[in-house]
C-alpha positions, 0 to 999 in steps of 0.5 A: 712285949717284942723287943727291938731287934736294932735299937739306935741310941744318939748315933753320931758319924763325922768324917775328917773330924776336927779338920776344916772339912769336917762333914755331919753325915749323921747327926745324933740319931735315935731310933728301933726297929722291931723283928719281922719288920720292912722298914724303909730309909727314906731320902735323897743323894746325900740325906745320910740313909746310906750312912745308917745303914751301913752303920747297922751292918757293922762296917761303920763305926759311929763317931759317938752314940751306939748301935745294938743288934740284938741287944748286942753292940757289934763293933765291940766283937772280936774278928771271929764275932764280927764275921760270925754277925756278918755272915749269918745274922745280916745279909746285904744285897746292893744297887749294882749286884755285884756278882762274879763275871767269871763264876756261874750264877749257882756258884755266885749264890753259894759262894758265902757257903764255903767261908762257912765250911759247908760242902760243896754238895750241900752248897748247891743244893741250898743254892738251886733251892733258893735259885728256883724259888725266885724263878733263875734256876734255868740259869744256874749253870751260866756265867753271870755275865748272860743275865738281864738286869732283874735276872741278876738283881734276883741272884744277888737276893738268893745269894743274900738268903744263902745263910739264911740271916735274920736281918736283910738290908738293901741299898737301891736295890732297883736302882739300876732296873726297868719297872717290871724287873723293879715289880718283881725284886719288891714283891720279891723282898715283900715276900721274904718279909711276910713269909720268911719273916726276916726284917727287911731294911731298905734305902731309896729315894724313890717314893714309889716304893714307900708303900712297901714299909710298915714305916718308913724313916724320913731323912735330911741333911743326916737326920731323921726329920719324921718317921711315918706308919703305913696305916695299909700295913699291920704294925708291929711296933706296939705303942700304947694308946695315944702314944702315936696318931696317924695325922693328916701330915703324915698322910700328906707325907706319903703323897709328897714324899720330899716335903718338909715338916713345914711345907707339909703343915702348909699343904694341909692348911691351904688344902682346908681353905681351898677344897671341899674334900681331905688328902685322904679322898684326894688320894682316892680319887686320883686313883678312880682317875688314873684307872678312868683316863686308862679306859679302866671305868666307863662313865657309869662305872666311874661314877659308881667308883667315886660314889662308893663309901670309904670304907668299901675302898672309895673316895665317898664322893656325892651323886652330884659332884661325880656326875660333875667330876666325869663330865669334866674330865672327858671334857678335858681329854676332848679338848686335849686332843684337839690341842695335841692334833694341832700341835702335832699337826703344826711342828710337822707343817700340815696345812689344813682348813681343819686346823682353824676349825680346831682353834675355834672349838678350843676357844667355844671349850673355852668360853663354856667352861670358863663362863665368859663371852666375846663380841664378834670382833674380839674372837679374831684376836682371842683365836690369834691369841690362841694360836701362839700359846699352843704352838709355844710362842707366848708363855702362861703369864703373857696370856693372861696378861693379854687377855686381861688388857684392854681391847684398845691396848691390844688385849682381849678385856675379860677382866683379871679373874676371867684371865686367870681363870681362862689361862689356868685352864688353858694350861691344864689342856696343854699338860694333858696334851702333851702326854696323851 
């Protein structure tokens, strides 16, 4: 049976305690975390991940409870254990990279070699080796200051694995990057977890990266609120039959990251009430939806994507409702770009016949898909009504509540349900619009 590599017992971390400003930073945490892992702290500013983390890498000392890196407690070593544990069974590799200006990238890499007492020849070498395997080589010989951003992120990797540790953390380690550079450290630190086999831990609170994990640790307020499995990942922690089930909430917890316990339970519950399909179809079909409004699938592909059987990487979504699906949401991009175009078109005082051409076809759009009618003398008012809610003069409830008021009151007179039904899907328009 594996062991923990990091056991956690009952961790607790005050600071000024006994003081009046006294702070809970973490408040008697247990957890494991097992060799060959990628484990993820997961939280925002202030839940207390940071805390555990630099409480694993042994330059925290709890306030009370313990911490066992490989079954050893590494506040009890000496000095000379303590930089022995530092420098070759933990490495560290920050937000802000925290390479030397004045140092070349080469030896900003080797530079934990010389503490070691390994030669300088041999301090290059396994440097370049590191350098070329994560695609900066050519930039050896520079200072580090001449570096983009993930060039140096990918440095501050190299020089993390120069003595070769069994245990990797990262703290934001793309927080300070653009998404392609950020692409290129995690599936940099994905590699070293699948192929080097070392135990990755990770902090962030971006949501994008959760993926990653073979578990991820939720925090708040410095606690750890749940922990989640990746259900895409192999699991290494072993857990007897029954121990452990990968519920709807915590597949709800991977699609709304910063919810609470709580908040989930209620997400889940009006999910049954309201819709036909579970969070796990859900989260497929947005995926066939974003791939569709990319220009990924055409209509036929689109709906042989949503009709495909779960278990071949679809959402097992009916012949008929696919049909619905795809006819609906080109319907939604159509009339977005009318909306967008006479948006546009209005901020920058284009006068045009065609604008009042625009609004009537939002509003015939309107009358379809929302399955009501107007007398002749109700279009003038509903088209005026129109105008001011694209253009941003009246907001969502104002319109609904003109379109539910009487006719002789200055309304349209559709009813409470045909308002909010109309004003519902007037506004999923206007989003698409804005971003199209």
């Amino acid at each position: 049976m594996i062991e923990p590599i990091i056991r956690v017992k009952n961790l607790k971390i005050v600071y000024n305690e006994g003081q009046a400003n006294e702070y809970y930073a973490l408040r008697d945490e247990s957890l494991e975390i097992y060799p060959n892992e990628y484990i993820i702290l997961f939280g925002p500013s202030g839940c207390g991940k940071s805390t555990l983390l630099y409480s694993l890498l042994g330059i925290l000392p709890p306030s009370s409870g313990e911490v066992l890196v490989k079954n050893e407690n590494p506040y009890k070593y000496n000095v000379k254990d303590m930089v022995r544990f530092q420098r070759s069974v933990v490495g560290i590799i920050y937000q802000s990279f925290n390479l030397i200006p004045s140092l070349t990238v080469i030896d900003n890499v080797a530079l934990p070699l010389i503490f070691a007492g390994i030669p300088k020849a041999e301090r290059d070498r396994r440097a370049m080796v590191l350098l070329k395997r994560f695609g900066v080589d050519q930039q050896a010989y520079k200072l580090s200051t001449n570096l983009s951003g993930g060039q140096s992120q990918r440095v501050a990797v190299a020089r993390s694995l120069v003595n070769d540790p069994e245990i990797l953390f990262a703290d934001e380690p793309v927080g300070n990057l653009d998404s392609l550079s950020s692409d290129q450290v995690m599936n940099t630190l994905e590699e070293i977890n699948t192929k080097d086999k070392k135990t990755v831990i990770l902090v962030t609170h971006d949501a994008k990266l959760l993926p990653y994990a073979h578990r991820v640790y939720y925090l708040r307020d410095g606690q750890v609120e749940r922990e989640v499995i990746n259900p895409e990942k192999v699991q290494i922690k072993q857990t007897d039959p029954g121990t452990s089930i990968l519920s709807e909430i915590e597949k709800l917890a991977r699609i709304y990251p910063y919810a609470s316990a709580q908040e989930l339970r209620v997400k889940s519950i009006v999910n049954y009430l309201t819709q036909d399909i579970g969070f796990d179809q859900v989260e497929r079909l947005e995926k066939c939806v974003g791939m569709y409004i990319d220009g990924k699938f055409t209509d036929a592909g689109f709906v042989d994507m949503l009709t495909k059987k779960f278990d071949a990487g679809g959402p097992e979504i009916g012949g008929k409702d696919a049909n619905l699906f795809s006819t609906r949401i080109d319907t939604i991009l159509k009339e977005a770009r009318e909306i967008r175009v006479y948006r546009d078109n209005f901020k920058a005082r284009v006068a045009s016949p065609r604008q009042a051409d625009r609004i009537a076809e939002i509003r015939n759009d309107l009358m379809r898909e929302c399955h009501f009618t107007l007398h002749p003398e109700q279009i003038p008012r509903m088209d005026e009504l129109l105008k001011f809610r694209i253009r941003g003069f009246i907001q969502q409830e104002d319109m609904r509540r003109r379109l539910e008021a009487n006719f002789e009151n200055d309304g349209i007179g559709i009813g409470s349900d045909g308002a909010r039904e109309v004003s519902r899907y007037l506004e999923k328009l206007l989003g698409q619009g804005m971003y199209l």
